[in-house]
N, C-alpha and C positions, 0 to 999 in steps of 0.2 A: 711433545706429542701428548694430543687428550685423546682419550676414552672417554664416549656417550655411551647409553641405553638408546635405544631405540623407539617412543612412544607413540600409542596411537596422538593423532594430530592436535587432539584440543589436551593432552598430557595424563588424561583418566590413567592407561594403562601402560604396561612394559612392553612390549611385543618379543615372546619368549625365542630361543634361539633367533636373536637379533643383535647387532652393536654397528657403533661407527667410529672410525678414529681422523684426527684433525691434526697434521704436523703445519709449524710453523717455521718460521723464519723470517728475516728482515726484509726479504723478495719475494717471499710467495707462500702459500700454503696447498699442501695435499692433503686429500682426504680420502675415505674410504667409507663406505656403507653396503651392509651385509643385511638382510631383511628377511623378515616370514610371514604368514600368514598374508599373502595374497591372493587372489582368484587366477586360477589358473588360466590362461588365454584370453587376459587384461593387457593392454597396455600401463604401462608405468613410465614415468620421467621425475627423474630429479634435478634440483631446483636450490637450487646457493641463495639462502637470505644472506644480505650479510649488510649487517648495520656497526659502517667503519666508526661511528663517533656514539656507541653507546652509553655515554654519561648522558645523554641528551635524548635517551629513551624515555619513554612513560612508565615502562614496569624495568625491573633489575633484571628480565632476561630478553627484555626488547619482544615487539611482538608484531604481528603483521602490519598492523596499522601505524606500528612509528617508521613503515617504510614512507608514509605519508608528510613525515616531519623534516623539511630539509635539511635541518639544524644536525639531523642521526647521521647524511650523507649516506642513504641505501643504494643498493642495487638487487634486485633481483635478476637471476641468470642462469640458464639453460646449462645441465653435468650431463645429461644421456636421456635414453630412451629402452626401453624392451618389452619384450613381452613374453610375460611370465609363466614361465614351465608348470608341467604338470604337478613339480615337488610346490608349488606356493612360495618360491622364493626369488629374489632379487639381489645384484651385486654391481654396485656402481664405484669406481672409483674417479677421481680427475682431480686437476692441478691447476692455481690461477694464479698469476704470476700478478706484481703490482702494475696496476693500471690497465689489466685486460678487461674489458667489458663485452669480451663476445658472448654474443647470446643471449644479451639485457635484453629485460620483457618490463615495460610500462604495463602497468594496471590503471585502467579507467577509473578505478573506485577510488585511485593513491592519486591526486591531479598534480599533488605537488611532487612527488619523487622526484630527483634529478632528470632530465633529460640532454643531454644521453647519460647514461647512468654512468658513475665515476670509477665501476668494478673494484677492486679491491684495492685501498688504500693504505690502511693500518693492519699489516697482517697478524704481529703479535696484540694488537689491541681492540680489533674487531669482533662483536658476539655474531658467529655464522651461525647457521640454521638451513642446516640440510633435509628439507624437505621430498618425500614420496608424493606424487600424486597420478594419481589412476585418471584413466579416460575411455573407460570400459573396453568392452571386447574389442580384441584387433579385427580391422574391418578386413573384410573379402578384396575391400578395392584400395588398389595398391596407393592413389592419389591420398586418399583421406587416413591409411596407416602411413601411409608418409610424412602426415601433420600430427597422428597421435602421436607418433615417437619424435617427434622433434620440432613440439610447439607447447605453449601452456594455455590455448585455447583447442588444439586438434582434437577433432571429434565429438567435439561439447556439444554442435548444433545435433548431433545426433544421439550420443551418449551424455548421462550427467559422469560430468568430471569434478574431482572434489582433492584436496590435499587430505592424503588418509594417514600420514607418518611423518614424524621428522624425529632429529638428535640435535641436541644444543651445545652451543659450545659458547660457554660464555666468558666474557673479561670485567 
């Protein structure tokens, strides 16, 4: 089991009452992410980087764009959705077992990412990256809060959505 900090997304800061932890094993891994400072009656979803073949990153903590490298064997993939109480906080936990890829999300900007992504391969020797990303206020209409808590585009044509947090866990 690791202990993360919390940071805002590009790694500037801490995010103070915040932590994540990443248990491992030969089958799978659980994780847990605890959060603050977010806008109150936001949507939020978290978001599993997890780049199984990290020697084959570009930086030693792997970074969005070697989801781009097939060589890293990425997946990014869908852990939850909410929407954030009046305290500014958030609490996500889930579990990926090897070879689940539910919830893999293709980015346009990554052409080469696996298709369909190969979800979690090396669990004790993959660097994951538990990412926060907001999608502004929860809509009035039930359709499109339906895609902000449970999509990595929902909401965007209307609100900017952005990765505002993550914790690393690296190998």
């Amino acid at each position: 089991t690791e202990i993360a900090k919390v940071k805002t997304f590009d790694g500037s800061a801490v995010i103070p009452y915040a932590g994540a932890s990443l248990s491992r094993n030969n089958e799978a891994e659980f994780a847990t992410i605890s959060t603050s400072q977010l806008t109150p009656g936001t949507v939020v979803t978290l978001w599993w980087a997890i780049f199984n073949e990290p020697s084959n990153c570009a930086t030693p903590n792997c970074a969005p764009s070697d989801l781009n490298n097939p060589a890293v064997n990425g997946s990014l993939q869908f852990g939850g959705g909410q929407v954030v109480g009046a305290n500014g906080r958030a609490d996500f936990g889930g579990y990926l077992a090897v070879g689940d890829n539910t919830g893999f999300h293709l980015l346009s900007q990554f052409p080469l990412m696996p298709n369909p992504a190969p979800g979690l391969v090396n669990p004790k020797g993959a660097t994951i990256h538990l990412v926060i990303r907001t999608h502004g206020p929860a809509s009035l209409d039930p359709t499109i809060l339906s895609q902000q808590l449970s999509s990595f585009g929902g909401g965007c044509s209307v609100n900017p959505c952005a990765n505002i947090q993550a914790a690393q866990f690296v190998q």
